[in-house]
N, C-alpha and C positions, 0 to 999 in steps of 0.2 A: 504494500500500500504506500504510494508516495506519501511525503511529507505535507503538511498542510501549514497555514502562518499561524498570526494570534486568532484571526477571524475565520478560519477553518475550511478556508478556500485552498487547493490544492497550489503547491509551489512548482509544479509540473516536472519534478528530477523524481528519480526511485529509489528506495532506500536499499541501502547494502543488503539486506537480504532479499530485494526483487533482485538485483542484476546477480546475486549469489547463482539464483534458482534459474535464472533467465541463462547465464553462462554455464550452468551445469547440466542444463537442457541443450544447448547448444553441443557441447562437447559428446554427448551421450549419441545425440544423431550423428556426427558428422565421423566419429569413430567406434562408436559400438560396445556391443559387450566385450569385446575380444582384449580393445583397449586396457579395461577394469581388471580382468585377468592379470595381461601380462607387468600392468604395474603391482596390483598385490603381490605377484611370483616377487617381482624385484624390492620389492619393499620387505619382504619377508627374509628373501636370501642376506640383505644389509644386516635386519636384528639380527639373525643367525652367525654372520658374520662379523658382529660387530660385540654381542653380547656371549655367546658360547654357548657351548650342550645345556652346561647346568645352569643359564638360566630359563631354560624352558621347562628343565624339571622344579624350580625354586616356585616357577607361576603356577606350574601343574599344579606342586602341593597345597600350595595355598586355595587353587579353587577344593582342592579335594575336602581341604578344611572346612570349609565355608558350607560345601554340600554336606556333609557331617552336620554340622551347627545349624542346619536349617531343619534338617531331616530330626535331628534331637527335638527343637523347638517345633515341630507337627507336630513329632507326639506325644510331649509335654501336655501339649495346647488340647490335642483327642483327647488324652486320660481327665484332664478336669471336670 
């Protein structure tokens, strides 16, 4: 939704998230899913590259935890 003034008349620019949404649509036609693919690939080989084995098992545990702690708190929350 553009910008409006004091008196609520529009200022006729777009706000950073219309041209966000407007250029992300842009990019998705003009190059595809294929695109999205091969940057995640290269985005992923960086952390892996950048960060090591163990920290993908450090993240693992941690969610492992959490599904633990949640799964505890279900059935905490059943037995009442």
């Amino acid at each position: 939704m553009a910008e409006k003034d004091e008196k609520g008349a529009s200022k006729g620019g777009m706000t950073v998230r219309e041209a966000g949404r407007k250029g992300g649509q842009k990019v998705r036609d003009e190059r595809g899913h294929q695109f999205y693919e091969e940057i995640g690939r290269k985005g992923g080989e960086t952390v892996r590259d950048t960060h090591g084995h163990e920290f993908y098992e450090e993240i693992g545990h941690k969610g492992g935890q959490k599904v633990r702690e949640l799964i505890q708190a279900g059935k905490k929350k059943a037995g009442e």
